[in-house]
C-alpha positions as CSV (number, residue, x, y, z in Angstrom):
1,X,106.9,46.6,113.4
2,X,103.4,44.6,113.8
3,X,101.7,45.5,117.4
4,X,101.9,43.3,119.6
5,X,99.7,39.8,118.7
6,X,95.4,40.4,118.8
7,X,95.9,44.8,119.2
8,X,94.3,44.8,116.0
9,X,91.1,43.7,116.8
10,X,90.4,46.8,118.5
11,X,89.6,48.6,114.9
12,X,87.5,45.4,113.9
13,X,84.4,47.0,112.3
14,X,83.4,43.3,110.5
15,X,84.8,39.9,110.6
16,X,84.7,37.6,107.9
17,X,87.1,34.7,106.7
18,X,89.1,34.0,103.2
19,X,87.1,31.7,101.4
20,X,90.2,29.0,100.7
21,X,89.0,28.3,97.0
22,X,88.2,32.2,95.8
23,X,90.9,33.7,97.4
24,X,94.7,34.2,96.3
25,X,97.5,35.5,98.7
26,X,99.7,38.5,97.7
27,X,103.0,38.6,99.8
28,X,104.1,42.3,98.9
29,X,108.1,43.3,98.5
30,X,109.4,40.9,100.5
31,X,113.2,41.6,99.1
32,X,116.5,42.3,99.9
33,X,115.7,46.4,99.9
34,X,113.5,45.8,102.4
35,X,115.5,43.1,104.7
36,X,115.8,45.1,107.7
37,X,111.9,46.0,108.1
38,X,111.0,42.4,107.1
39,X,112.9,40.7,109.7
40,X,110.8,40.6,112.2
41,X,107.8,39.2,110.5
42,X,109.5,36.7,108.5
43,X,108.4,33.5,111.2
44,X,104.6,35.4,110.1
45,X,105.3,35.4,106.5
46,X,106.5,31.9,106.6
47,X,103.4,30.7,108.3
48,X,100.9,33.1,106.4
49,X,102.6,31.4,103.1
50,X,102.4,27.9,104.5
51,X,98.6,28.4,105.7
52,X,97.3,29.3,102.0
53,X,99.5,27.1,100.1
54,X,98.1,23.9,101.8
55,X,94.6,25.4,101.6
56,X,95.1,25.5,97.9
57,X,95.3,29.3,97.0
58,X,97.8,30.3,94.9
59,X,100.1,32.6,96.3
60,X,101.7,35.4,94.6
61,X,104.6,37.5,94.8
62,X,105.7,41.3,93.7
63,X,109.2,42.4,93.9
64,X,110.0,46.4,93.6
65,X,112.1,47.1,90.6
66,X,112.0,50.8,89.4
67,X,112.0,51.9,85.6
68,X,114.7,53.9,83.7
69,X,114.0,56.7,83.6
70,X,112.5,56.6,87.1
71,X,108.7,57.2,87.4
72,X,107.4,60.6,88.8
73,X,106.2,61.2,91.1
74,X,107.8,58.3,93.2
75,X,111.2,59.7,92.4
76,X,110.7,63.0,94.1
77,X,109.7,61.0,97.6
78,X,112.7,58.6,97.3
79,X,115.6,60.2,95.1
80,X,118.4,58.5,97.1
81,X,116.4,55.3,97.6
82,X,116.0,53.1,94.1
83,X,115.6,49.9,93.6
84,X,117.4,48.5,90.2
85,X,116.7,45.5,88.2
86,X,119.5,42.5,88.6
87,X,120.7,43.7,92.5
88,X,120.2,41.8,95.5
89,X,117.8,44.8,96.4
90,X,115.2,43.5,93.7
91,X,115.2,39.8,94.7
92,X,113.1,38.1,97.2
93,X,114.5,37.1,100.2
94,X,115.2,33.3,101.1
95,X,112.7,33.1,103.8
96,X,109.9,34.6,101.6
97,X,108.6,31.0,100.9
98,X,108.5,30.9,97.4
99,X,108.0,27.7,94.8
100,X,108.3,27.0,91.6
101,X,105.2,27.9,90.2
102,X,104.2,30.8,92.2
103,X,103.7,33.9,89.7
104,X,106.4,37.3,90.8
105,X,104.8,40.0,89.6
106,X,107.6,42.7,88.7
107,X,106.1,46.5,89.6
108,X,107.2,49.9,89.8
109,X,105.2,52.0,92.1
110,X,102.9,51.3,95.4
111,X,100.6,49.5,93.8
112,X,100.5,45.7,92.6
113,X,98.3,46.2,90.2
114,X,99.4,49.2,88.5
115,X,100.0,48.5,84.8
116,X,101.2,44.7,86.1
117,X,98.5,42.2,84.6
118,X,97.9,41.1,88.1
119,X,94.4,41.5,87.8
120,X,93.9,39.4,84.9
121,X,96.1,36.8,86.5
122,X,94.0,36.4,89.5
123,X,90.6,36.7,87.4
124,X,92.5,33.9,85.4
125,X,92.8,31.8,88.4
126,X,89.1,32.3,89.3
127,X,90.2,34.6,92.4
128,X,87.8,36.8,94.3
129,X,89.1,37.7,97.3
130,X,92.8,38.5,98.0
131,X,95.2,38.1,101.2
132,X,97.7,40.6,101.6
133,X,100.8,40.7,103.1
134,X,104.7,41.4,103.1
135,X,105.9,45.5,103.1
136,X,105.2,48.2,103.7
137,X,102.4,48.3,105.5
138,X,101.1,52.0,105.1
139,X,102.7,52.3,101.7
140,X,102.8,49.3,98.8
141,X,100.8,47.1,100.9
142,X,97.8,49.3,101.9
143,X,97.6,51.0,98.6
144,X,97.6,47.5,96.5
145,X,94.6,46.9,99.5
146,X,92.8,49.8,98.2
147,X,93.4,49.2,94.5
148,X,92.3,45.6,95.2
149,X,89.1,47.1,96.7
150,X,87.9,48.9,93.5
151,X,88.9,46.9,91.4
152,X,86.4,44.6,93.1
153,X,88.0,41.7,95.2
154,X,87.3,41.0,98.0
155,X,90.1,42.1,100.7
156,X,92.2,40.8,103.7
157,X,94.6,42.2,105.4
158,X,97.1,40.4,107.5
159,X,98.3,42.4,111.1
160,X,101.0,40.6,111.4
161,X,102.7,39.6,108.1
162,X,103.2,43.3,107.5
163,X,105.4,45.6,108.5
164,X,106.6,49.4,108.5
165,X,108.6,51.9,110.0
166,X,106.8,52.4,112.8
167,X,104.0,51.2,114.9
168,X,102.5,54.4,114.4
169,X,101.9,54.3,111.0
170,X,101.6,50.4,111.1
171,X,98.3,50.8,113.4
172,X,97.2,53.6,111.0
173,X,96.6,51.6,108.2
174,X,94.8,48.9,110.5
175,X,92.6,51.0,111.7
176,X,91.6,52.7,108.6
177,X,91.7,48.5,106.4
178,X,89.2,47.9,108.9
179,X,87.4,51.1,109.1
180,X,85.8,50.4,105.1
181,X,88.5,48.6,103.0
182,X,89.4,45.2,104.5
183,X,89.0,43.0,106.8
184,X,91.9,42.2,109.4
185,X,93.3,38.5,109.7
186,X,96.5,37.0,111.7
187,X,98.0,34.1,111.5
188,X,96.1,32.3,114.3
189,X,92.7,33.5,112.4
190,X,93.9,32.6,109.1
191,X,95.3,28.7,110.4
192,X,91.3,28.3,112.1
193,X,89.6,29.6,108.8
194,X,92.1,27.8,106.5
195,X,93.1,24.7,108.6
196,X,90.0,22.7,107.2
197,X,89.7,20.3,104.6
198,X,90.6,22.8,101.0
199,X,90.1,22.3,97.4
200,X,92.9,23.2,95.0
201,X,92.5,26.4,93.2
202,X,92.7,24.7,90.2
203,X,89.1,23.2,91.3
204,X,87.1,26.1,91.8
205,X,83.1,25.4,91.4
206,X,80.5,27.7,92.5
């Protein structure tokens, strides 16, 4: 569950905005396995998708699908809970606002870019900054975040288009995005940074 709307701006430590024509979204997981903890930030989702798209950054999706014979050591933290190719549990949900078009990037353990190409993809596209969202916050999301951040792009991290079990650990990763990792966007910051005038992404000039 997000905290409730603007909380987040208590672990601020820097502001900055998504530069429209540099920066690429990545909605994390957002599939049937994860339904339940979606649901309540599916209206953000919606929006966060909707906001980038008509700004002209291309927006990108993973879906959870684990390998047979399941990688260690994510199978020792999840025995019972898998997540197999061709189920409803590996496709994106309806509301995740996907088009034809948008790359789904197919991964098998917290991190996006982990043996994925989504790297290259996004150097491809000329991205330099990336958006983050979807689920879970503390776990896929934060550490594609922090794989993001080495692998040097730029980071934001949406407060409420993620989710997690608990507010706890929701306002955990928050606080430590912000403390050196990323900086923290909503939906209301990313429609008045985003909301003017945009080039497509397939315009991108210093």
């Amino acid at each position: 569950m997000p905290p409730p709307a603007a909380t987040y701006m208590v672990y601020e430590t820097r502001r900055r905005d998504p530069d429209p024509r540099r920066a690429a979204l990545l909605v994390i997981d957002v599939q049937g396995h994860f339904a339940s903890l979606a649901a309540p930030i599916m209206p953000a989702i919606a929006s966060t998708v909707s906001l980038c798209r008509a700004a002209g950054m291309p927006v990108v999706y993973t879906r959870h699908v684990d390998p047979v014979p399941r990688r260690r050591p994510l199978g020792e933290w999840w025995p019972s809970d898998r997540i197999d190719a061709g189920t409803p549990a590996a496709e994106l949900l309806p509301g995740a606002g996907r088009a034809e078009g948008d790359l789904v990037v197919e991964k098998g353990t917290y991190s996006a870019f982990a043996g994925t190409g989504l790297e290259e993809a996004l150097r491809r596209a000329g991205a330099e900054e990336v958006v983050v969202a979807g689920v879970m916050t503390n776990l896929c999301c934060e550490t594609t975040a922090r794989d993001a951040f080495v692998r040097g792009f730029r980071v934001f991290f949406s407060a409420d288009a993620t989710a997690t079990a608990t507010r706890d650990l929701h306002e955990a990763t928050l606080a430590n995005m912000a403390f050196g990792v990323a900086y923290i966007v909503d939906c209301q910051r990313l429609e008045a940074a985003l909301g003017k005038p945009a080039r497509s992404w397939l315009d991108r000039r210093p």
